[in-house]
C-alpha positions in Angstrom: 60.8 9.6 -38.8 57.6 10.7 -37.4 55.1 8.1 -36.2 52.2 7.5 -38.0 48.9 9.2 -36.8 47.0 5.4 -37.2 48.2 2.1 -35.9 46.3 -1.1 -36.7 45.7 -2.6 -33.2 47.5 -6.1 -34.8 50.7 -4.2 -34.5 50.1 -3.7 -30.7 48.6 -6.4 -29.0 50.6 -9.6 -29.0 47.0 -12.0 -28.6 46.6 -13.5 -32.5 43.7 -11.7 -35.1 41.1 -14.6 -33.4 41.3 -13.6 -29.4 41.4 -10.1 -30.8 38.4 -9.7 -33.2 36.3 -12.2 -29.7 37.5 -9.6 -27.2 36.5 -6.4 -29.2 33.2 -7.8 -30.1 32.3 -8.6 -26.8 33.6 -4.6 -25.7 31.5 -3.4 -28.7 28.2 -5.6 -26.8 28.7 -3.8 -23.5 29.0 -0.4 -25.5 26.2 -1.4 -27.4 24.1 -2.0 -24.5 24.5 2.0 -23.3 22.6 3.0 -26.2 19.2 3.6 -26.6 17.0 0.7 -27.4 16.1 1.9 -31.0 19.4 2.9 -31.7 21.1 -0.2 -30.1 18.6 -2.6 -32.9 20.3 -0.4 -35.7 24.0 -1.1 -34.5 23.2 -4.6 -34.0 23.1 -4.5 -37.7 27.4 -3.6 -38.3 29.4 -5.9 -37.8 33.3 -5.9 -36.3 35.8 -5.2 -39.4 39.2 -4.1 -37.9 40.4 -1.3 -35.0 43.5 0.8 -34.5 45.0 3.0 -32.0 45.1 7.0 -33.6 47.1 9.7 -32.4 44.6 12.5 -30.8 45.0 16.3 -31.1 46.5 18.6 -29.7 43.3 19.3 -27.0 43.2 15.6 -25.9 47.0 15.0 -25.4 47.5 12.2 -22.9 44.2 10.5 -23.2 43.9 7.4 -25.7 41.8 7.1 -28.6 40.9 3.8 -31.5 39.1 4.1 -34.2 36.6 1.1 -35.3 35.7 0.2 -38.4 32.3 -1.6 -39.2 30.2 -2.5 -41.7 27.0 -2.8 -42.3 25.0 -4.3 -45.6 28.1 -4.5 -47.4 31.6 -2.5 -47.9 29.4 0.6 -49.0 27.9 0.6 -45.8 30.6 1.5 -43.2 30.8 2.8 -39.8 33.2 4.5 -38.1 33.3 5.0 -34.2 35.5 6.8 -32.3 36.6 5.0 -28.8 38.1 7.9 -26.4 39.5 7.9 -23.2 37.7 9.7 -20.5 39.8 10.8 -17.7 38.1 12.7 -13.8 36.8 15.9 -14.9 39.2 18.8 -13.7 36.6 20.7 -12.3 36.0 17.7 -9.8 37.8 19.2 -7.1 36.1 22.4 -6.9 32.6 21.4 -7.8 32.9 17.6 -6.5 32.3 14.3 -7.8 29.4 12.9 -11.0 27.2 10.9 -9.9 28.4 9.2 -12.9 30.9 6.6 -11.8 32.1 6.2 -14.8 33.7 9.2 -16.3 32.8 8.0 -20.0 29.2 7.7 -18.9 29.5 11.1 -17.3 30.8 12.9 -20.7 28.3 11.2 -22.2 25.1 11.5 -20.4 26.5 15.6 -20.4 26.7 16.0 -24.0 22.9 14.5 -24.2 21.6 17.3 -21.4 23.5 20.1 -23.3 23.3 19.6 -27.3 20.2 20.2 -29.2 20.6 17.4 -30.9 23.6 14.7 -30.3 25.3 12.3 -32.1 22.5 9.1 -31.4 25.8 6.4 -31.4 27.2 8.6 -27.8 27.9 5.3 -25.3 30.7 4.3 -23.3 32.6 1.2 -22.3 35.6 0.2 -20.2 38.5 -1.8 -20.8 41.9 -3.2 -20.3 44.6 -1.3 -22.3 47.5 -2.7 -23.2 49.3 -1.8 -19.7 46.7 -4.4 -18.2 45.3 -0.9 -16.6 41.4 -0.1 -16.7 40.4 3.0 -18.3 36.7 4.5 -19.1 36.2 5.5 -22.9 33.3 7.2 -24.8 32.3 6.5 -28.1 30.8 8.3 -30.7 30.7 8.7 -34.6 34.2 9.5 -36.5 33.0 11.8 -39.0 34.6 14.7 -40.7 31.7 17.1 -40.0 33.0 20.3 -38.2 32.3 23.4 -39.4 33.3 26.6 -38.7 33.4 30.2 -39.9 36.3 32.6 -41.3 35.7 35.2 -38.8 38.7 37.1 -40.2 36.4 38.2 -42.9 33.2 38.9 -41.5 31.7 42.5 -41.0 30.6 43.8 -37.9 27.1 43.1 -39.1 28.3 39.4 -39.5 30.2 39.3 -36.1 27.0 40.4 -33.9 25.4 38.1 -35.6 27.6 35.3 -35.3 28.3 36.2 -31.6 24.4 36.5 -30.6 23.6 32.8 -32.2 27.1 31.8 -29.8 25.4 33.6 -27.1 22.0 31.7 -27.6 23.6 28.5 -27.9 26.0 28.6 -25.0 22.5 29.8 -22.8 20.4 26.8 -24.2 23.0 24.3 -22.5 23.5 26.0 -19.4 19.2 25.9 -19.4 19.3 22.6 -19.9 21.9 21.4 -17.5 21.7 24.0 -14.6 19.4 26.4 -12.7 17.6 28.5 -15.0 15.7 30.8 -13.0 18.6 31.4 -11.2 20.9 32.4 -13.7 18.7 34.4 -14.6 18.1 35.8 -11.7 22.0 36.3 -11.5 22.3 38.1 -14.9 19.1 40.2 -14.3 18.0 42.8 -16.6 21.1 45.0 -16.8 23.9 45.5 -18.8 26.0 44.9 -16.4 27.0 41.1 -17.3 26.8 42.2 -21.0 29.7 44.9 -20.1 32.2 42.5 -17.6 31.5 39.9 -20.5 33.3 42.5 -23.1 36.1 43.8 -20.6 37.0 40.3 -19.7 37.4 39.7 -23.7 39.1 42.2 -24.4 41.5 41.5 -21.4 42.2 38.1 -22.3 42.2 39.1 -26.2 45.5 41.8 -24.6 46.7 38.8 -22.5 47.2 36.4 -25.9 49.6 38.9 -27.7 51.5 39.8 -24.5 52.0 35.9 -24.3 52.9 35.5 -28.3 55.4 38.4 -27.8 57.0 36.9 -25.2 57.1 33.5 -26.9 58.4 35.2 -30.2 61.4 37.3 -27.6 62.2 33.8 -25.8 62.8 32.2 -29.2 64.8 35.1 -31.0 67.2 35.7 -27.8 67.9 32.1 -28.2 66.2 31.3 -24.5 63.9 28.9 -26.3 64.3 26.8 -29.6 62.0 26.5 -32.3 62.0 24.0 -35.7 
């Protein structure tokens, strides 16, 4: 059978409930410490209730991920945090090193220069996995609260639309976290980006379904198998 998507972290480390419920309270103090001091007072404030190892999607494969569940005034008051691997940044060895050491930090301290408005529980720790090797890890809410739109039915009123507050958004973090007056400078007041934007789209857009077809030939000539 398949394995579950959630293991309670009893089931993997061999230590007893006592020396595990010590050492994750003392990782969640350390975490705790990399938040701001207002927001560090209100964490103070849940306390450890249990942790397990979940299985992450399909765009974090290879990384690790926990899940830890605390509480805060009572059972109606829970909090769920999200402990995730960080691993070196790929673009590292074209654009060189963070000055973040830590690569949990460095994910962190990124998503607080780009996003509007981030989730105020972003920290990081480090520890020990259960190979005795030393990873970084952010950490941040576990919350259900993606959104997203059907753009299979949108108009092309709706689309321009949807693609100019895209547009806006993507800008504001590049503002924020690089040289503004240089990209600018860079896009100047043409259409020229505009129109290498749109060609590039519509090549990679041709690109997918060459790729699909492929996939879809491989798998009826019996090169590939599917289930």
């Amino acid at each position: 059978s398949d394995p579950p998507l959630i293991v309670p972290v009893e089931e993997l480390v061999e230590a007893g409930q006592p020396q595990i419920v010590k050492r994750l309270e003392k990782l969640l103090a350390a975490y705790r410490d990399t938040l701001a001091p207002d927001i560090r007072r209100l964490g103070s404030r849940y306390r450890y209730v249990h942790a397990a190892h979940k299985v992450v999607g399909v765009g974090s494969v290879g990384t690790r991920a926990w899940i830890v569940l605390l509480l805060g005034r009572d059972s109606q008051d829970p909090l769920f945090l999200q402990v995730k691997e960080a691993e070196r940044s790929v673009l590292e060895p074209f654009a060189g090193a963070s000055r973040y050491r830590h690569h949990g930090r460095r994910v962190v301290e990124g998503q607080r220069l780009m996003q509007a408005a981030s989730d105020i529980f972003l920290g990081w720790l480090s520890m020990d996995g259960i190979d005795r090797k030393r990873r970084d890890f952010y950490v941040r809410q576990l919350w259900d609260g993606k959104g997203s739109v059907v753009i299979e039915e949108m108009t092309p009123r709706a689309m321009t639309i949807y693609a100019g507050l895209c547009g806006w958004t993507l800008a504001r973090a590049h503002a924020r976290s690089g040289d503004r007056i240089a990209i600018a400078a860079y896009l100047g007041g043409g259409t020229r980006f505009d129109e290498a934007l749109a060609s590039f789209a519509e090549a990679y857009a041709d690109q997918n379904e060459r790729d699909y077809w492929a996939f879809a030939e491989a798998i009826e000539s019996g090169r590939m198998q599917a289930e």
